[in-house]
C-alpha positions in Angstrom: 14.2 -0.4 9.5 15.7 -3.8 10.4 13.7 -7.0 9.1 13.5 -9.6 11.1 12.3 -13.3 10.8 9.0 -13.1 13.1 9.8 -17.2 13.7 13.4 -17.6 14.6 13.8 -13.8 15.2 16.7 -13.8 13.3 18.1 -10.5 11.4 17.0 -11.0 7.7 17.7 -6.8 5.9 18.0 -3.9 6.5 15.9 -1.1 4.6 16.7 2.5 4.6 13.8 5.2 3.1 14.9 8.5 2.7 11.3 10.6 1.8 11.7 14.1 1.8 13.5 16.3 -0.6 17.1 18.4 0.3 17.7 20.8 -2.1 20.8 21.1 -3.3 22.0 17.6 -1.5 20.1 14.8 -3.3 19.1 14.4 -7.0 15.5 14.6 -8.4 13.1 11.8 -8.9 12.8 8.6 -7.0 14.8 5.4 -7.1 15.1 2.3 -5.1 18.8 0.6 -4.7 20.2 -2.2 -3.5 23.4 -1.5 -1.2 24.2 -4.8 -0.6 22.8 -8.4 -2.1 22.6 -11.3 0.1 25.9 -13.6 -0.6 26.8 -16.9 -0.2 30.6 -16.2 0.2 29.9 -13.7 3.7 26.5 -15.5 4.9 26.4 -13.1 7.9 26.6 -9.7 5.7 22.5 -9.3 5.6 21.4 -7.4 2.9 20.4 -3.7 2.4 18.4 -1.6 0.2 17.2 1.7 -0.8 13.7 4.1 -1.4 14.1 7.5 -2.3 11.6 9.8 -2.7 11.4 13.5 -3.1 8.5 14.7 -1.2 8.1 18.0 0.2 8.6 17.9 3.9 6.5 19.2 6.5 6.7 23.1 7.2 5.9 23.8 11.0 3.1 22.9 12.0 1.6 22.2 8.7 1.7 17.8 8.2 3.5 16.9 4.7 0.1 15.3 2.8 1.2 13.3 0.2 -0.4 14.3 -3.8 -1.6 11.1 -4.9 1.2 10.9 -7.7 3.6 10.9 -5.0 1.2 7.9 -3.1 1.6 6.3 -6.5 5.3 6.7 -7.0 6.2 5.2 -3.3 4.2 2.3 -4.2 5.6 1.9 -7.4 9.3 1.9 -5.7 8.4 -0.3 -3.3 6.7 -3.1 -5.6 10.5 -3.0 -7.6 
C-alpha cells in the first residue's frame, strides 16, 4: 500500500503487510520492520515498513475469521 499526501498528492511510504502464515517459509510470531527510514542524504528514497502476522489463511470457501488475540496482536503491530 502506497501512502500518499491527500493535499499535494505526493508519494509519502510505502507499507507492505504480509498476514497469513507459510509454513516452513516465514518464522513464527508477528513483527513490524522498518525497510528503509526516510533520509535527508537521498530525499526521494520514500520510506518503507513492515507487519507480519501469522494468521491462518482462508481454506476454500471457508473466510479466515480472525480470534480476537490475533485482532489484538495486529493492532498492537500497527500502534508500534
Amino acid at each position: 500500500m502506497d501512502l500518499c499526501c491527500l493535499l499535494v498528492g505526493t508519494h509519502k511510504g510505502t507499507f507492505y503487510l504480509d498476514p497469513y502464515t507459510r509454513y516452513g517459509e516465514k518464522y513464527g510470531g508477528s513483527w513490524v520492520d522498518a525497510g528503509r527510514l526516510r533520509s535527508s542524504q537521498y530525499p526521494s528514497a520514500v520510506p518503507l515498513s513492515f507487519i507480519n502476522l501469522n494468521i491462518t489463511p482462508s481454506l476454500g470457501s471457508v473466510p479466515a475469521l480472525l480470534e480476537f488475540s490475533q485482532v489484538f496482536e495486529l493492532f498492537t503491530m500497527v500502534s508500534e
